[in-house]
Backbone atoms as SQL, in Angstrom:
CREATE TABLE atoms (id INTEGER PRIMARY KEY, chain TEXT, resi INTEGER, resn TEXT, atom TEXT, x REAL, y REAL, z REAL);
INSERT INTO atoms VALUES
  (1, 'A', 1, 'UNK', 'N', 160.090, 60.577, 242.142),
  (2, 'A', 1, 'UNK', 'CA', 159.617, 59.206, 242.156),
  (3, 'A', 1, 'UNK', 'C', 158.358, 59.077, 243.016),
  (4, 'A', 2, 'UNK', 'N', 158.437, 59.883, 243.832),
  (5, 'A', 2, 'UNK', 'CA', 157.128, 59.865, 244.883),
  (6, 'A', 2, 'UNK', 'C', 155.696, 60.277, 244.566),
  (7, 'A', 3, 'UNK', 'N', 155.802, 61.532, 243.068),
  (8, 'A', 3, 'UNK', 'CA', 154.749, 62.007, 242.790),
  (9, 'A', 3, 'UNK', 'C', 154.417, 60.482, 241.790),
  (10, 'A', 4, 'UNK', 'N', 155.264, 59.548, 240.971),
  (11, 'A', 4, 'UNK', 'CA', 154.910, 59.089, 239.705),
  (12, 'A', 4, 'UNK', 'C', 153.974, 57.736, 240.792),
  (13, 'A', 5, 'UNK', 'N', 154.308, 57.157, 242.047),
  (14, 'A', 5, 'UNK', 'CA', 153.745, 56.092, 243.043),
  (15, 'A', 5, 'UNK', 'C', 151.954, 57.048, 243.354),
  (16, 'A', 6, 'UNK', 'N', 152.729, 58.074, 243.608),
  (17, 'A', 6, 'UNK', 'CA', 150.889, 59.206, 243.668),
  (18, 'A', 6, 'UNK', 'C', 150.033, 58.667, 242.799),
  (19, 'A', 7, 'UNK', 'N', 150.465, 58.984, 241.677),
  (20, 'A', 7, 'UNK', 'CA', 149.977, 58.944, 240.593),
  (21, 'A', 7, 'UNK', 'C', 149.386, 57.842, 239.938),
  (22, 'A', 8, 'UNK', 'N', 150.090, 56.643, 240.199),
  (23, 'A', 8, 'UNK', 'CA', 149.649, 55.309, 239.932),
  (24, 'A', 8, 'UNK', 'C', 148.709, 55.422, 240.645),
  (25, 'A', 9, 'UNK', 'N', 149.081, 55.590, 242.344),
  (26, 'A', 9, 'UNK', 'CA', 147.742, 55.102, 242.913),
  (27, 'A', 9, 'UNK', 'C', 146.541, 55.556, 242.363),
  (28, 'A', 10, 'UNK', 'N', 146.693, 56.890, 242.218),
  (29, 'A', 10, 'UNK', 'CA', 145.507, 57.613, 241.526),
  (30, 'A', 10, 'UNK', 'C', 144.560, 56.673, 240.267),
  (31, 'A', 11, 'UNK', 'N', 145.639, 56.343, 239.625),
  (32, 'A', 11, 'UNK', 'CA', 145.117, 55.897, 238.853),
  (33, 'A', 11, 'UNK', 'C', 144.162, 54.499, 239.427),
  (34, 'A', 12, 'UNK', 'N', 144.794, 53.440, 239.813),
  (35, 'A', 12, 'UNK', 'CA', 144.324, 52.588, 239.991),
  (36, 'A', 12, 'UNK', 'C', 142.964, 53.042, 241.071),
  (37, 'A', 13, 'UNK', 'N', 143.080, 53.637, 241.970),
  (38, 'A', 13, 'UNK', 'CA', 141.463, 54.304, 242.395),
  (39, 'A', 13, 'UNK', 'C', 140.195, 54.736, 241.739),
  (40, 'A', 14, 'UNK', 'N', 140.979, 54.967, 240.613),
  (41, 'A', 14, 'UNK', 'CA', 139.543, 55.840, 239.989),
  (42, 'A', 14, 'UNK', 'C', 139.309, 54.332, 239.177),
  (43, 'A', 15, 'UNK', 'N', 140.155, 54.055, 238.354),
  (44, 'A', 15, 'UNK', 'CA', 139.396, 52.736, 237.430),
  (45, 'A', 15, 'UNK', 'C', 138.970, 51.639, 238.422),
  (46, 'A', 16, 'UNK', 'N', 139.548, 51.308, 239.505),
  (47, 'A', 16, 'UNK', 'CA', 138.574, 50.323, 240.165),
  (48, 'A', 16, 'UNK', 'C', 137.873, 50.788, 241.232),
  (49, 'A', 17, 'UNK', 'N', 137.053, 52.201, 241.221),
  (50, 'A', 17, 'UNK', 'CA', 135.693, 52.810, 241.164),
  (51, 'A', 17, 'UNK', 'C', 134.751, 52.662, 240.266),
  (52, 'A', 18, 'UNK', 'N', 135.521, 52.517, 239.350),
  (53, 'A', 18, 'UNK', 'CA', 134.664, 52.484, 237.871),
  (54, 'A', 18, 'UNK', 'C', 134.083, 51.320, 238.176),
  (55, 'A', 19, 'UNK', 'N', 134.771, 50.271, 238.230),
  (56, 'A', 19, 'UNK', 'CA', 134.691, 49.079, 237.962),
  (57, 'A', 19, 'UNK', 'C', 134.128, 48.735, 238.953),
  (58, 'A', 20, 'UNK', 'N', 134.068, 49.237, 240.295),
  (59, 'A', 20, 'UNK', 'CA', 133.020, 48.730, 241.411),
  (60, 'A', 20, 'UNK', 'C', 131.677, 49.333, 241.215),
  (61, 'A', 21, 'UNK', 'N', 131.420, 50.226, 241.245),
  (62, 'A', 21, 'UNK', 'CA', 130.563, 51.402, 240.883),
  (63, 'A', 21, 'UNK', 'C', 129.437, 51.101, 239.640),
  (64, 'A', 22, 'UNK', 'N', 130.095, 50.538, 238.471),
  (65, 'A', 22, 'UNK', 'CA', 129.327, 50.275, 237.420),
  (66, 'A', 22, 'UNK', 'C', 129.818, 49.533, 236.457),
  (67, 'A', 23, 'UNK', 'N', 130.015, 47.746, 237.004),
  (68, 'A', 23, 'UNK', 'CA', 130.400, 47.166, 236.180),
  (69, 'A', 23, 'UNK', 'C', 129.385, 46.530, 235.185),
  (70, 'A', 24, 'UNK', 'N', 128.433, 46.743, 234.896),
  (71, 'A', 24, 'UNK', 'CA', 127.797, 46.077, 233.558),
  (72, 'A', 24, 'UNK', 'C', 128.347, 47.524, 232.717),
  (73, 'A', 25, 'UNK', 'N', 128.165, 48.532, 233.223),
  (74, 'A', 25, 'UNK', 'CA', 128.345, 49.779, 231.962),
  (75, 'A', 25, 'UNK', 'C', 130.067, 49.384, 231.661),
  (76, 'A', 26, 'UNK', 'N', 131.091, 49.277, 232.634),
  (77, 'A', 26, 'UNK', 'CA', 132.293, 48.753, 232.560),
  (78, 'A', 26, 'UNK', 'C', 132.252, 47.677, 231.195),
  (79, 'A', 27, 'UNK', 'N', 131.956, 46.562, 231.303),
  (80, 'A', 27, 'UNK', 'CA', 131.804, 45.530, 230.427),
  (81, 'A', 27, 'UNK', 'C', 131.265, 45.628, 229.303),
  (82, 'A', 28, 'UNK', 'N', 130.137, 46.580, 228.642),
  (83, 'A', 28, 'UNK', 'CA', 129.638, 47.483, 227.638),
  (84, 'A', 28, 'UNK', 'C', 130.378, 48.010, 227.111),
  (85, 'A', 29, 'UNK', 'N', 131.195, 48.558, 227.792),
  (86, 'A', 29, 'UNK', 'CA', 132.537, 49.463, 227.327),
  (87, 'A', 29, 'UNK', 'C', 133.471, 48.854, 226.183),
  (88, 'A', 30, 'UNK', 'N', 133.497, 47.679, 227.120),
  (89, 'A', 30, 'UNK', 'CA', 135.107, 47.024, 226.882),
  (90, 'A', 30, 'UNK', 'C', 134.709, 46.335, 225.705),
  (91, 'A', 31, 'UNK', 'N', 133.473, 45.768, 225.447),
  (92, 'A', 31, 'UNK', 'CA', 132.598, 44.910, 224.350),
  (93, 'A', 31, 'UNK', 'C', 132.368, 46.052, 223.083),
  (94, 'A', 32, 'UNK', 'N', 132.120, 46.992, 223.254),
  (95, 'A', 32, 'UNK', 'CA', 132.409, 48.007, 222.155),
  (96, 'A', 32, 'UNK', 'C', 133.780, 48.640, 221.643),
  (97, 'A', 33, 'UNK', 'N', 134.414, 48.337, 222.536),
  (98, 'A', 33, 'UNK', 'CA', 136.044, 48.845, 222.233),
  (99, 'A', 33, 'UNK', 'C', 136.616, 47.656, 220.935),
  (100, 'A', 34, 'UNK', 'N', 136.419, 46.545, 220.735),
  (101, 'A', 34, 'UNK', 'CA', 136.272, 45.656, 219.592),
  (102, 'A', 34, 'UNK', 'C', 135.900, 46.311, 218.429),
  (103, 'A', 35, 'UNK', 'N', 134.154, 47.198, 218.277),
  (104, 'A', 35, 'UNK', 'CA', 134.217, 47.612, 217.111),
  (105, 'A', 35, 'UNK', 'C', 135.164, 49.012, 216.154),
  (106, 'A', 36, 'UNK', 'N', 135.816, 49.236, 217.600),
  (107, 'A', 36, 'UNK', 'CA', 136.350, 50.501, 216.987),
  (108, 'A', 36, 'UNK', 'C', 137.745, 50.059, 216.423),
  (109, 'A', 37, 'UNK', 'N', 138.536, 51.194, 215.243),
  (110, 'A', 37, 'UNK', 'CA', 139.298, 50.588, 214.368),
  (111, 'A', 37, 'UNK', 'C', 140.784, 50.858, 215.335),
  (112, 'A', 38, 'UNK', 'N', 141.610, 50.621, 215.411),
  (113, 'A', 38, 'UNK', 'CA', 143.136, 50.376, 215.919),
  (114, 'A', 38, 'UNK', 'C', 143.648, 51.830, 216.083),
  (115, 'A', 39, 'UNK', 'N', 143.468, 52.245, 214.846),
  (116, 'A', 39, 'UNK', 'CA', 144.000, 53.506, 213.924),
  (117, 'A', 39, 'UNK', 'C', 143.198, 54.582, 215.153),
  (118, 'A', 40, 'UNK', 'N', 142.000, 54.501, 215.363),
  (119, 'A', 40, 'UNK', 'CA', 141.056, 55.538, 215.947),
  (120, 'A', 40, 'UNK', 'C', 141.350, 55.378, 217.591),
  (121, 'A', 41, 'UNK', 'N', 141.831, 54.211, 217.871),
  (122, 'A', 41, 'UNK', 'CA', 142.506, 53.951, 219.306),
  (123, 'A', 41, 'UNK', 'C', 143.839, 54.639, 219.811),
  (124, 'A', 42, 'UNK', 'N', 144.751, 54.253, 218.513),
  (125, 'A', 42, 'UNK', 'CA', 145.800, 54.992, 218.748),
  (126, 'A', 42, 'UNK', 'C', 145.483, 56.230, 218.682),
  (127, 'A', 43, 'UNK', 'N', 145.097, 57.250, 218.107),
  (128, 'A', 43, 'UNK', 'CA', 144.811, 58.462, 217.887),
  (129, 'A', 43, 'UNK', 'C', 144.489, 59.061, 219.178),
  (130, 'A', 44, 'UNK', 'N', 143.609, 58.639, 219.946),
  (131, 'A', 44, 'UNK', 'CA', 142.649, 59.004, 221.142),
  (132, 'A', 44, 'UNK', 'C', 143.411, 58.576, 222.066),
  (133, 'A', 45, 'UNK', 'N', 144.426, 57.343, 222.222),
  (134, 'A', 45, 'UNK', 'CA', 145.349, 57.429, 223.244),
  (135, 'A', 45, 'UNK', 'C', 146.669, 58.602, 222.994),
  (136, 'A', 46, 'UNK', 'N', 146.915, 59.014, 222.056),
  (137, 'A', 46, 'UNK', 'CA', 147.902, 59.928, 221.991),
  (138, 'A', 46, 'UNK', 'C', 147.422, 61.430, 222.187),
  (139, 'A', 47, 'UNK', 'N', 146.285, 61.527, 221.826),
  (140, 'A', 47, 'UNK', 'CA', 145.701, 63.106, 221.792),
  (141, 'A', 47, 'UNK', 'C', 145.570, 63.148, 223.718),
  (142, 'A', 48, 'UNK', 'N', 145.114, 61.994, 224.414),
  (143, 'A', 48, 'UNK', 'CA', 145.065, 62.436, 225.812),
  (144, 'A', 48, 'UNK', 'C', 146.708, 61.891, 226.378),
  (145, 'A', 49, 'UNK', 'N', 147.025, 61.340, 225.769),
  (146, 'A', 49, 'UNK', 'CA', 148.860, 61.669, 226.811),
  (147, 'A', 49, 'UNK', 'C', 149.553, 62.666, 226.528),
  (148, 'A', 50, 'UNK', 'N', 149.136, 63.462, 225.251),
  (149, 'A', 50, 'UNK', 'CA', 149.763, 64.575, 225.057),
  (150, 'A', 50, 'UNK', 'C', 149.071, 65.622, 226.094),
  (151, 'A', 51, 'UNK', 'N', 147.906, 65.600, 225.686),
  (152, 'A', 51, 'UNK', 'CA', 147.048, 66.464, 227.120),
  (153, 'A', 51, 'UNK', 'C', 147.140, 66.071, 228.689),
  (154, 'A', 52, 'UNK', 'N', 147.471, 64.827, 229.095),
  (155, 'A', 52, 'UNK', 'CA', 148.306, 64.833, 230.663),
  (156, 'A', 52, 'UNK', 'C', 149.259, 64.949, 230.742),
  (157, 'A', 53, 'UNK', 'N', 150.609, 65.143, 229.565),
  (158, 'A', 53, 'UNK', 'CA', 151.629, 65.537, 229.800),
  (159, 'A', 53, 'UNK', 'C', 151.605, 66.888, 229.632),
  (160, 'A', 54, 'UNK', 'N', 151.118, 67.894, 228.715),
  (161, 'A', 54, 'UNK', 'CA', 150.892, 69.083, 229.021),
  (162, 'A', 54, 'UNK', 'C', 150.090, 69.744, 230.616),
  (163, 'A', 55, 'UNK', 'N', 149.337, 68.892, 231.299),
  (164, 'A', 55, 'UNK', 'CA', 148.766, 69.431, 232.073),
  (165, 'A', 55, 'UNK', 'C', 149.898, 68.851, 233.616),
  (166, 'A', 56, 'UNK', 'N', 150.670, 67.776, 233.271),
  (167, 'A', 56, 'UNK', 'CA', 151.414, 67.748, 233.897),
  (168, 'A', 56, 'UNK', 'C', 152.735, 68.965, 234.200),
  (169, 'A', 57, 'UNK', 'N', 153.025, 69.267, 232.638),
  (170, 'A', 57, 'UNK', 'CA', 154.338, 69.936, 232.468),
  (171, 'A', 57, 'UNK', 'C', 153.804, 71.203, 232.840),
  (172, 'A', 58, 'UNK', 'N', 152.455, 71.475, 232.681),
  (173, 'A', 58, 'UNK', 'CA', 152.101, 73.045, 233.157),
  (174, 'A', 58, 'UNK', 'C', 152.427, 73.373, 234.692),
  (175, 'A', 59, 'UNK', 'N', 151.977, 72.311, 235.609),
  (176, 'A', 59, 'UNK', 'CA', 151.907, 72.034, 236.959),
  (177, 'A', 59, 'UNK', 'C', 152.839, 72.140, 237.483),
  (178, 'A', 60, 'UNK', 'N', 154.222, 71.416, 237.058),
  (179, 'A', 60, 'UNK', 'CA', 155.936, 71.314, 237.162),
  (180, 'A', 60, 'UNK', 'C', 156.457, 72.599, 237.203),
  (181, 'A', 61, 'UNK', 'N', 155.968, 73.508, 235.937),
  (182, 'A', 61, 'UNK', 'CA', 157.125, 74.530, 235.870),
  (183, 'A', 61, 'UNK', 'C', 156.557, 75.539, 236.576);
């Protein structure tokens, strides 16, 4: 449970770096994420959770 609280934090550090760091490119982002299709979203969110859970599960064992 202690690594998955790590991990959040992690997360939330780096995206609100992003977001301090370079929010007009931030907002560009998010304004183009509209033209892309659902289908091509899901795809690209599954191809990288499969790749942090592999790079997780590599780490574990």
């Amino acid at each position: 449970m202690n690594e998955l609280i790590i991990a959040f934090g992690l997360f939330l550090f780096i995206e609100g770096g992003l977001y301090a760091l370079f929010p007009s490119k931030m907002k560009n982002m998010l304004k183009k994420m509209d033209t892309i299709a659902d289908r091509q979203l899901r795809l690209g969110g599954l191809i990288f959770a499969i790749i942090g859970f592999a790079i997780i599960w590599y780490l574990k064992v």
